[in-house]
C-alpha positions in Angstrom: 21.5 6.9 34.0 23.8 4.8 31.5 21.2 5.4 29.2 20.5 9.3 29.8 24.0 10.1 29.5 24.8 8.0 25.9 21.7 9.7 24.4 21.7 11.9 21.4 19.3 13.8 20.1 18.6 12.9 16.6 17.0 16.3 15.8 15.9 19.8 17.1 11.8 18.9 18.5 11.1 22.6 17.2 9.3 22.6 13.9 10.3 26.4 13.2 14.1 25.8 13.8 16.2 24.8 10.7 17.4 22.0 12.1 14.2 20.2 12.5 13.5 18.4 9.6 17.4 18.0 8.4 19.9 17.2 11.1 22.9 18.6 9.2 26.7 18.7 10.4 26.2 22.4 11.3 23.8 21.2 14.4 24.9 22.0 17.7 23.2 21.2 20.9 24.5 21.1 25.0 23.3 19.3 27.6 21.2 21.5 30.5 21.2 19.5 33.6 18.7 17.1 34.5 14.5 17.2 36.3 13.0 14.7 38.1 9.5 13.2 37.7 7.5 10.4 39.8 7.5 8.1 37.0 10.4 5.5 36.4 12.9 6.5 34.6 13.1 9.1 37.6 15.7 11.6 36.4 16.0 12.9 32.9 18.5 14.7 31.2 17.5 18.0 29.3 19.2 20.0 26.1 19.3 23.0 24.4 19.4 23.9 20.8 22.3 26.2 20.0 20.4 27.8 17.2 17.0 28.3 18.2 17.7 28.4 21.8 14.5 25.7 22.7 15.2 23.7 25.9 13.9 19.9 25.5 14.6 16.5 27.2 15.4 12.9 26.6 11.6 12.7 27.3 11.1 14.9 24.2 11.5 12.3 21.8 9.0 9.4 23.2 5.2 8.6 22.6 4.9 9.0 26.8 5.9 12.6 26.3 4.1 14.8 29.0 1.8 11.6 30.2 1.7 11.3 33.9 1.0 7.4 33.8 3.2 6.7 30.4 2.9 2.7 31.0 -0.8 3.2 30.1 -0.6 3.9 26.2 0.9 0.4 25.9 -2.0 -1.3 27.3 -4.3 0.9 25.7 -2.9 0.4 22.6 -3.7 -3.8 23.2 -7.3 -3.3 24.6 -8.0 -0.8 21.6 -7.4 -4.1 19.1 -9.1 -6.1 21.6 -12.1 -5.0 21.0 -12.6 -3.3 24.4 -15.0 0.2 24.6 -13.7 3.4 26.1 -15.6 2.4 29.2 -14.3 -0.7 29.5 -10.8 0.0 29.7 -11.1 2.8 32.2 -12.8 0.3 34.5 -9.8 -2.0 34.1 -6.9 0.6 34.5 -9.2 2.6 37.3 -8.9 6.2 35.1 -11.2 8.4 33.3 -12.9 7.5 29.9 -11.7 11.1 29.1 -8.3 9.4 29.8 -8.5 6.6 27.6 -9.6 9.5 24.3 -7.3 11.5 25.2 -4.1 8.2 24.8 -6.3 6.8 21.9 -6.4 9.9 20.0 -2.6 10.2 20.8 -2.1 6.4 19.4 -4.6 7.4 16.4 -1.2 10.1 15.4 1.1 8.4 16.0 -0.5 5.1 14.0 -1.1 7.8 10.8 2.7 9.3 10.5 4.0 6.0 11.0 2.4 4.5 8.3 2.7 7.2 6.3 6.7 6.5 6.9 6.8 2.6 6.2 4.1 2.2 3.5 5.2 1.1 0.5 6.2 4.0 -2.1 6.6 3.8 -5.9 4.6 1.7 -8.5 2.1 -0.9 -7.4 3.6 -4.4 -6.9 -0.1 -6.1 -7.0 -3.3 -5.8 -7.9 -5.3 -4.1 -5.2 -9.2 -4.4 -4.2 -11.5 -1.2 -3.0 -14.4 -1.2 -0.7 -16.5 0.6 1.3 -16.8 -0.4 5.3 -20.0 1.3 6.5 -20.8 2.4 10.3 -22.2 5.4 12.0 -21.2 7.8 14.3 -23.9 9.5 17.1 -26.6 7.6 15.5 -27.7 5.6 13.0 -28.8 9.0 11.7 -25.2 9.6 11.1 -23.8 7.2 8.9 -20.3 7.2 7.9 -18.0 5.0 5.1 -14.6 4.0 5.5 -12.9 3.9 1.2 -10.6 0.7 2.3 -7.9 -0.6 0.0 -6.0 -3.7 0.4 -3.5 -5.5 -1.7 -5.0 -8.6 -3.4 -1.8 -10.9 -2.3 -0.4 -9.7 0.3 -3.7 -8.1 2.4 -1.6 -5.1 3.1 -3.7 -2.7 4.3 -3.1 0.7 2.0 -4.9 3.7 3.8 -8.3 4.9 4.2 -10.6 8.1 3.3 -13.6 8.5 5.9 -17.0 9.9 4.5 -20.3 10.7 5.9 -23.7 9.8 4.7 -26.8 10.9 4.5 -29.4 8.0 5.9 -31.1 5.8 3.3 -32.8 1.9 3.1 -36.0 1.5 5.0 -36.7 3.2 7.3 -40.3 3.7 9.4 -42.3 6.8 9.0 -41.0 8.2 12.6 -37.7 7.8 11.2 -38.2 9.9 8.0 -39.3 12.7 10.3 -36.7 12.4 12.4 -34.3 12.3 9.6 -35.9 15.8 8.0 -35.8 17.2 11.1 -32.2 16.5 11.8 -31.5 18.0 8.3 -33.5 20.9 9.2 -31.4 21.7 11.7 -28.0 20.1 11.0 -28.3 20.2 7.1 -27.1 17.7 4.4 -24.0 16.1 3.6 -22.6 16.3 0.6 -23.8 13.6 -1.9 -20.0 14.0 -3.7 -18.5 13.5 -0.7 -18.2 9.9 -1.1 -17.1 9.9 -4.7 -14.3 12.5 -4.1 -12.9 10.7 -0.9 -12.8 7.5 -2.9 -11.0 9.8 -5.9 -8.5 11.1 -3.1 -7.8 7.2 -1.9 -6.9 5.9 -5.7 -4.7 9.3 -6.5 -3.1 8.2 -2.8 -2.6 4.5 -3.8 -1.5 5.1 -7.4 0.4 7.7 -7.3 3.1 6.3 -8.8 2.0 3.9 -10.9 1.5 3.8 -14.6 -1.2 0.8 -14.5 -3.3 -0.6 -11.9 -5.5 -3.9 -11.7 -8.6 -2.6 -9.1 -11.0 -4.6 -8.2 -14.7 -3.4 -6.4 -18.1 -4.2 -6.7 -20.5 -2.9 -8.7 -21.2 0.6 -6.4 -22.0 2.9 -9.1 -19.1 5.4 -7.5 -16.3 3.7 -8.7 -16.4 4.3 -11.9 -16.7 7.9 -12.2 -14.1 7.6 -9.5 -11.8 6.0 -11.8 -12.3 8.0 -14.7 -10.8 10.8 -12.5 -7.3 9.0 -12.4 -5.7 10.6 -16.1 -2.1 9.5 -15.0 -2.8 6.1 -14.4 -4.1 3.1 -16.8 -6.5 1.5 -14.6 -7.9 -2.4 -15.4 -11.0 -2.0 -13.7 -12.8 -5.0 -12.6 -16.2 -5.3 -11.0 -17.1 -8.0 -8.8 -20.7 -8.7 -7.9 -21.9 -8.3 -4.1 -23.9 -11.5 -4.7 -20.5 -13.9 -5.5 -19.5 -16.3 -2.5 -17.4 -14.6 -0.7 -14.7 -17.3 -0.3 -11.0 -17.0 -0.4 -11.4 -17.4 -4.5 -13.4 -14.2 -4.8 -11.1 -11.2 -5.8 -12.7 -9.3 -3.1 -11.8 -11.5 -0.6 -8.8 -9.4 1.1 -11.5 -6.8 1.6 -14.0 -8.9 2.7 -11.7 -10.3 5.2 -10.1 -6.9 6.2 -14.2 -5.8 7.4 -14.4 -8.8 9.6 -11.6 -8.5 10.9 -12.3 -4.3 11.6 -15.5 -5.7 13.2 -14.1 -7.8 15.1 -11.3 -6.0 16.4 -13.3 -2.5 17.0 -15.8 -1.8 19.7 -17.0 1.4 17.6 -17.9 -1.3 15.0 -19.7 -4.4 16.6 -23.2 -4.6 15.1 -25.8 -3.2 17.9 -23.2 -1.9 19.7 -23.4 0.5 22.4 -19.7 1.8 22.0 -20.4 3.1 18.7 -18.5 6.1 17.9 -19.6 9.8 19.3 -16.9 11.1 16.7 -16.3 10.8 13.5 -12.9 12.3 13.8 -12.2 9.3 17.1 -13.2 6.1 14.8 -10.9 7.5 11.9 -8.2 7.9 14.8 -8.6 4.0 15.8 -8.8 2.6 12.7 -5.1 4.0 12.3 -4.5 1.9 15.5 -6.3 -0.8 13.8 -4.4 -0.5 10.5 -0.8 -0.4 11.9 -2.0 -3.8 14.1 -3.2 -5.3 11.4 -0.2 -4.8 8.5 2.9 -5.0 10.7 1.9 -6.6 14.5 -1.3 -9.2 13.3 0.2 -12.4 11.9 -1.1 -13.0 8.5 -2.2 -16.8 9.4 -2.7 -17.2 13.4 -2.3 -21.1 12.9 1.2 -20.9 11.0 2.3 -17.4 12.1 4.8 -17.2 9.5 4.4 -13.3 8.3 3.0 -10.2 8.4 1.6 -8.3 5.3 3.6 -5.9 5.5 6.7 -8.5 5.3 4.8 -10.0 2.6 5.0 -6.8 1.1 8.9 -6.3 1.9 8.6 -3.5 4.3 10.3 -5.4 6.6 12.2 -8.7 7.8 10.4 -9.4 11.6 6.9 -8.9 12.9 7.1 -5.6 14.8 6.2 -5.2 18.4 4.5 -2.9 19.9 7.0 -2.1 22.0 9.3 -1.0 19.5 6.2 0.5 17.3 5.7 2.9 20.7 9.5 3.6 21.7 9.9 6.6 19.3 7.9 9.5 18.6 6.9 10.7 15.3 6.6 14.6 14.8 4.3 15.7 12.2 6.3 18.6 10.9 9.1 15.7 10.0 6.7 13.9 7.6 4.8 15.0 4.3 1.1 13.9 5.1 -0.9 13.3 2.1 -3.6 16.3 1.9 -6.7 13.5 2.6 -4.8 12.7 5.5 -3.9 16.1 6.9 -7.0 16.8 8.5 -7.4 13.6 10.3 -4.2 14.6 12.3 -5.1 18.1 13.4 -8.4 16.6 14.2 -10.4 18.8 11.8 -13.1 16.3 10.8 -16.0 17.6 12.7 -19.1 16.2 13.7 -22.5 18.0 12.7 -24.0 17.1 16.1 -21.5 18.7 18.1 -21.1 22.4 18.2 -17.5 22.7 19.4 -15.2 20.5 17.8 -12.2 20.7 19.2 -8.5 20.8 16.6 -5.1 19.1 17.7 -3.6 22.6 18.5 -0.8 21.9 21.4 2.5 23.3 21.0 4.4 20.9 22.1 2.6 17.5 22.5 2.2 15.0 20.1 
C-alpha cells in the first residue's frame, strides 16, 4: 500500500494524448480510487489524465499488465533461454502452450524496444563481424536466415534482419516435387530479399559512422550489400568458411554467437521437433535471446567478470531479469527502426498460414 500511494506516474499510457511521449510541467493527473484483483499485490490504485481524460492504474506501467498469472513471464522468460519448447514449459507450469506464445510473444516486445533503448548509438567503437544463422520455419521447405552482427571485441550482439528462403542443396527427386508444388501453390520468395535485409542491417549498424571494419565470409551478398552503404567508408574483409574456426578467426564472435543461439533455442536445435511454426515467433525469441545474451549472459561463465554490453559501456552491473521485466516499454515512446517495425506489430507472415494474425490491442503491450 506504501508502495501504491508513493507512485507517480511517469507519463500518460495514451499514445494519442500530448503527454505521452514528453512528460512536460504542464501534466496534470489525480488519483481515482483503487480495484482489487486475485493476484498479489491485491489492491491497486488507479489515475486519470486531466488532458485526455484516460483512466489507467499503477498496473498500467508493468510487463504483467492485464496477465492473470503475472509471476509466469518471469519463468518463462528463463525456460525460453533454457532451451525448453513451448510444450515443455506448459507441462511444467500446468497452462496452455497457447499461454506460453501468447507471454513469449509479449517477452519478444518487450526484448525489441528495450534494446532499441540501450543499444549503443553514434559511430562504431569496433570492428564488427556479419553472418548469416540459417533455420526453417514449418518445414524444411521453409527456410529462413537470421543477418546477425556482433562486435568483434566485445561480442555485443547488434540486431538482426530475418529472411526467408527458397529451398536449395540436395535434395531427392520427391523433394523437388514437393518443393514445385509448394511453389505452385504458395509461390516464391523473393531472391533479393536476402540482400536487402542484409542492406537494411548495415544502414541499421552504421548509421552513424563515417568508416567501418566488417568482416563476413565470402557469401556472394555481401558485397553488393555493401556497395549499397554511400555514407559510410566500409573496410570490407572476407573471411573463408573453410578457416579454423578458433578464437583467432575474425569470425569468431559470430561463430560463437550461432552456438550459443543453438544452444539456447529450442526452435533451433538441429532435428528438432520444436522448430518454429512462425516465422514472425522465432524473430520474437531471438529478441529474448539477444537481450539474455548482451546484458544478463556473463561474457566468460568461468570468470564472470562482464557482460558485453558492459564491455561495450552501456552499463556498470550485469542486469537481472528482474529489473529487465519491472518496467514496461510502450512502443509509441520509442523510434523503431523501419526493419524492425514490422517484427513488433507482428506483420511478418508466414506463407503456409492463411490468417496471420497483427499485434492490434489497444491497450496491451
Amino acid at each position: 500500500m506504501n508502495a501504491e500511494a508513493r507512485f507517480v506516474p511517469p507519463h500518460c499510457p495514451n499514445e494519442r494524448c500530448a503527454y505521452h511521449r514528453t512528460c512536460g510541467p504542464g501534466w496534470r493527473w489525480h488519483r481515482a480510487g483503487f480495484f482489487s484483483r486475485q493476484s498479489t499485490p491485491h489492491r491497486i490504485q488507479r489515475f486519470r489524465c486531466r488532458h485526455c481524460r484516460r483512466y489507467f492504474s499503477t498496473q498500467t506501467f508493468h510487463t504483467t499488465y492485464w496477465l492473470k498469472r503475472p509471476e509466469l513471464l518471469l519463468e518463462i522468460f528463463h525456460r525460453l533461454v533454457a532451451c525448453s519448447g513451448y510444450r515443455q514449459i506448459a507441462r511444467r507450469y500446468d497452462i496452455s502452450p497457447q499461454t506460453v506464445l501468447t507471454h513469449a510473444a509479449r517477452l519478444g516486445r518487450h526484448c525489441l524496444l528495450f534494446h532499441e533503448e540501450q543499444r549503443p548509438k553514434g559511430p562504431l567503437r569496433e570492428a564488427i563481424a556479419l553472418d548469416g544463422f540459417e533455420s526453417f520455419e514449418f518445414s524444411q521447405f521453409h527456410p529462413t536466415r537470421f543477418h546477425v552482427v556482433a562486435g568483434k571485441d566485445t561480442h555485443f550482439f547488434y540486431g538482426f534482419t530475418c529472411s526467408e528462403l527458397r529451398r536449395s542443396g540436395r535434395m531427392t527427386a520427391a523433394q523437388k516435387r514437393k518443393r514445385l508444388q509448394l511453389e505452385l501453390r504458395l509461390g516464391t520468395p523473393d531472391p533479393r530479399q536476402s540482400m536487402d535485409d542484409v542492406t537494411r542491417m548495415l544502414r541499421l549498424v552504421t548509421r552513424e559512422s563515417r568508416s567501418v571494419e566488417l568482416h563476413t565470409d565470402e557469401h556472394s551478398d555481401y558485397p553488393r550489400a555493401v556497395r549499397r552503404l554511400r555514407d559510410v567508408l566500409v573496410e570490407h574483409k572476407r573471411i573463408s568458411s573453410r578457416a579454423s574456426r578458433t578464437p583467432e578467426n575474425p569470425l569468431w564472435p559470430i561463430n560463437h554467437l550461432d552456438n550459443l543461439i543453438r544452444h539456447s533455442g529450442a526452435d533451433h536445435k538441429r532435428e528438432t521437433i520444436a522448430h518454429a511454426k512462425r516465422r514472425q515467433s522465432s524473430i520474437e525469441r531471438m529478441f529474448v535471446f539477444l537481450v539474455w545474451r548482451n546484458f544478463l549472459k556473463w561474457f566468460s561463465e568461468r570468470r564472470r567478470d562482464v557482460t558485453p554490453a558492459m564491455s561495450l559501456g552501456l552499463t556498470s552491473s550485469r542486469w537481472s531479469v528482474e529489473r529487465l521485466l519491472e518496467w514496461r516499454r510502450f512502443p509509441h515512446r520509442v523510434d523503431l527502426p523501419s526493419c524492425w517495425v514490422p517484427y513488433y506489430w507482428r506483420r511478418v507472415f508466414s506463407r503456409e498460414f492463411p490468417k496471420n494474425r497483427e499485434h492490434r490491442l489497444s491497450y496491451a503491450c
